[in-house]
Structure formats: C-alpha cells, structure tokens
N, C-alpha and C positions, 0 to 999 in steps of 0.2 A: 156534367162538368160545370163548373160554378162559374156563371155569366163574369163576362169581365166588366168592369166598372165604366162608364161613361168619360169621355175624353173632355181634356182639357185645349181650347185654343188659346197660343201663344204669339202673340203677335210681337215681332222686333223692330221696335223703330225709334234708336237710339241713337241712330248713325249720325254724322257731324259733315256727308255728305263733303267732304274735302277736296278730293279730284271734282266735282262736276260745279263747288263753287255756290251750290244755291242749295233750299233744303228737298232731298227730292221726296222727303215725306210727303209736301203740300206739293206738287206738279199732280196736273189732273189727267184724268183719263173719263170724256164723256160729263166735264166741269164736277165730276167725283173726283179728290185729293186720293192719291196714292194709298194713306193709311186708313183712312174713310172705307177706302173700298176693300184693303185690304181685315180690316174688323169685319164690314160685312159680307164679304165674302167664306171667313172663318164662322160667323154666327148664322151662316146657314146650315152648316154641319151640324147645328143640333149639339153643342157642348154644353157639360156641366156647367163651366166659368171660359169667361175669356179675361185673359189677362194680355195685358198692351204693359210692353216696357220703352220707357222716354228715357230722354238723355238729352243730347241737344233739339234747339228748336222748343222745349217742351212743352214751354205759353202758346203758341204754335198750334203745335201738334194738338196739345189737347182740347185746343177750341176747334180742331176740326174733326174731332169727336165726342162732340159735348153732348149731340143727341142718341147717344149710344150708351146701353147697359153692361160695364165693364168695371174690371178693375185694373186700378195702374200700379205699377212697381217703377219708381224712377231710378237708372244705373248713374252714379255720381260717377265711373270709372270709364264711362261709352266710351272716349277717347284711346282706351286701351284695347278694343276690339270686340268684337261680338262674341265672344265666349264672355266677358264678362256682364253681359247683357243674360244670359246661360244661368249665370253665378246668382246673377240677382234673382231669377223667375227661381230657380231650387229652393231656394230659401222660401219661397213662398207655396210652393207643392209639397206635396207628402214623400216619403221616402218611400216608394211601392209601384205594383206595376201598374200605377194608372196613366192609361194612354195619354199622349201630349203629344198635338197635330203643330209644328212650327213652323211659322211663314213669315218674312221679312216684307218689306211694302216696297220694293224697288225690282221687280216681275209685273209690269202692267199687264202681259199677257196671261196671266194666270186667270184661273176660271173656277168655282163650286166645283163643278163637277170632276175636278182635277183632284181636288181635295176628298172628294167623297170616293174617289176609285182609292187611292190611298187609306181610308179609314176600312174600306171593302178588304182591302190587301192585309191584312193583319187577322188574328184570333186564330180559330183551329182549323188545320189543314187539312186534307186528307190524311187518311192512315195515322191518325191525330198527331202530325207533327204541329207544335204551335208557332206561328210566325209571331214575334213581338217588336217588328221592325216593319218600316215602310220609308222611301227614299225618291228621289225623282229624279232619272238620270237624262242629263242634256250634254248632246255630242259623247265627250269621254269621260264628263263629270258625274260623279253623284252627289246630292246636297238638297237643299230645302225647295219646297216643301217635304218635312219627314215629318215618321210620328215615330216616337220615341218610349217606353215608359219612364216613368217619371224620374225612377231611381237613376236611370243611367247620367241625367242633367247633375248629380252629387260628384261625376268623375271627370267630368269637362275641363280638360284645363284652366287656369284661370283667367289666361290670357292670350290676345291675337284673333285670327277670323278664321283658325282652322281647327278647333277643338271639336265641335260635331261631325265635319266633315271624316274625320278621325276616325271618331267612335263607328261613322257607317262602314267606312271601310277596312274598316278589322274586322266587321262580323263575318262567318261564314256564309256563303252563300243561300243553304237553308235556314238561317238564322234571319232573312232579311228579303223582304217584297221588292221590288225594282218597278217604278212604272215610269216608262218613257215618255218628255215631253218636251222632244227638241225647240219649240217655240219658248220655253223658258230658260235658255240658254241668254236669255236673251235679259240683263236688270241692268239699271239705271245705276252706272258710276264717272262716265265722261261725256263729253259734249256729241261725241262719235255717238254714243249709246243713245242717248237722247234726240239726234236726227234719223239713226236708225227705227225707235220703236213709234215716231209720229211718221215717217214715212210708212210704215206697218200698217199706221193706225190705229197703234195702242196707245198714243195719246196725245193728248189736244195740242195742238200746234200753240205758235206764241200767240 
C-alpha cells in the first residue's frame, strides 16, 4: 500500500484573546510563551512544514518565534473566528490527503507526546480499514489537537470557532481515532482559566 505522505503542523494563533483581555499567545509556561512552545512542541513530531497562522498581536507573536523554522500565513479576518484561520492555512496546503496535525497555543497542558499518539492513531488499521482522522476528546468535547487530511480544511466553514469541530463530528465512528485527554479540557479564554491552569502549574504565575 503506497506510504502516506509526511504531515504538515498547524499551529493557530490568531486569536485577539477578548474575554481574558491580555494576549494569551505571549503568557508563559516554564518563561516558554504559549506559541513558542506550542511551535515546539508541533516540531518535535517530525513534520514536512510548520505553518503558524497570526492575526492579532502579530509583531508580538512573531518576535516570540523568531528563533524557529517556519512558515507564516497572516488571517486579516481572525476577528471572525477560527475557521477563518482554517481558510487561510488551505490556501496554503495542497488539495490531498496529506495529514495536517492542528493545535492552537491556548492548552498549556498539552504535551509531544499527546501529539505523537494522535499521529500513531491514524494510517491502516487492521483488516485494512484506513483511519484518516485523529481528535482529542476532553470531558464530552471532541476538538484540537486533530489531524485532519488536508482536503477536508477546503470544506470548513468560513466563519465562527466551530467549523472543525463539525467536520469531527460528522465522521463515522470508524472513520476517526479518539484519544482522551481530559487535562486539556483545560485552554486559556478567561481569568477563571488563567488561575486555574497556574494553580495546576501549567503556568508561570504573575
């Protein structure tokens, strides 16, 4: 069976961070910024490219990954929701089923190795059924980290923060990998969020 093609990481951090007030791309974890680690944690997977999409903050953001091999796609529209952060990275992928590992930088909890059972979760299955999906369910959610192929990013809504979420759960059951990781129920959108995950100790206090 003909090898499937090497993945692409997506990193999303275009958010304008409105409920929590400050940008939580740059809040650290370990005096590592949120998207920092969220790049390096995607660049241990071993991808073809990583691609980082900005939007607010962006001077910002991308001086706090100036020492990293990437490329950037800036979303002029991030104010309209994270699917259109979606919109921007398809245009920049091929039309095909090359894997695409997506992770936003507001999960301090999140780990490599979270990521790499996820990229394990995908390809040919026994009795060769193929799984072309991967997802991370926390509590009753399914949502990012996923790995996607690439074509499916062309049907994303254009707009709001539930276009992926969508797309996972329409698939069939055999159609899609599930790996549980209730500690990432857990991303940085209010100030609640923000004393919960330093109280955890996913990250650095004031």
């Amino acid at each position: 069976m003909k090898a499937r093609p090497r993945h692409v990481a997506l990193i999303l951090a275009a958010g304008g961070s409105r409920r929590l007030g400050r940008p939580k791309q740059l809040l650290t974890r370990d005096g590592e910024t949120l998207v920092h680690r969220a790049c390096r944690l995607a660049m241990a997977t071993s991808p073809e490219r990583l691609l980082l999409v900005t939007g607010a903050f962006e001077e910002q953001v991308l001086a706090a990954v100036a020492d990293m091999a990437l490329e950037v796609a800036h979303n002029p529209d991030w104010e309209q929701g994270l699917a259109t952060s979606l919109t921007v990275a398809a245009k920049r992928l091929p039309d095909s089923d090359q894997p695409v590992l997506i992770l936003g930088c507001d999960q301090p909890a999140l780990e490599a190795t979270h990521l790499l059972a996820l990229l394990r979760a995908v390809g040919d299955l026994e009795h060769g059924r193929r799984c072309d999906h991967a997802a991370t369910r926390y509590v009753d959610a399914v949502g990012m980290p996923a790995l996607v192929p690439a074509s499916e990013l062309q049907r994303v809504s254009v707009s709001g923060d539930t276009g992926l979420r969508k797309i996972l759960n329409r698939l069939d059951a055999d159609a899609i990998s599930i790996i549980d990781a209730a500690e990432l129920a857990l991303d940085i959108d209010t100030d609640d969020d923000l004393r919960s995950a330093r109280e955890r100790g996913v990250l650095d206090p004031v």
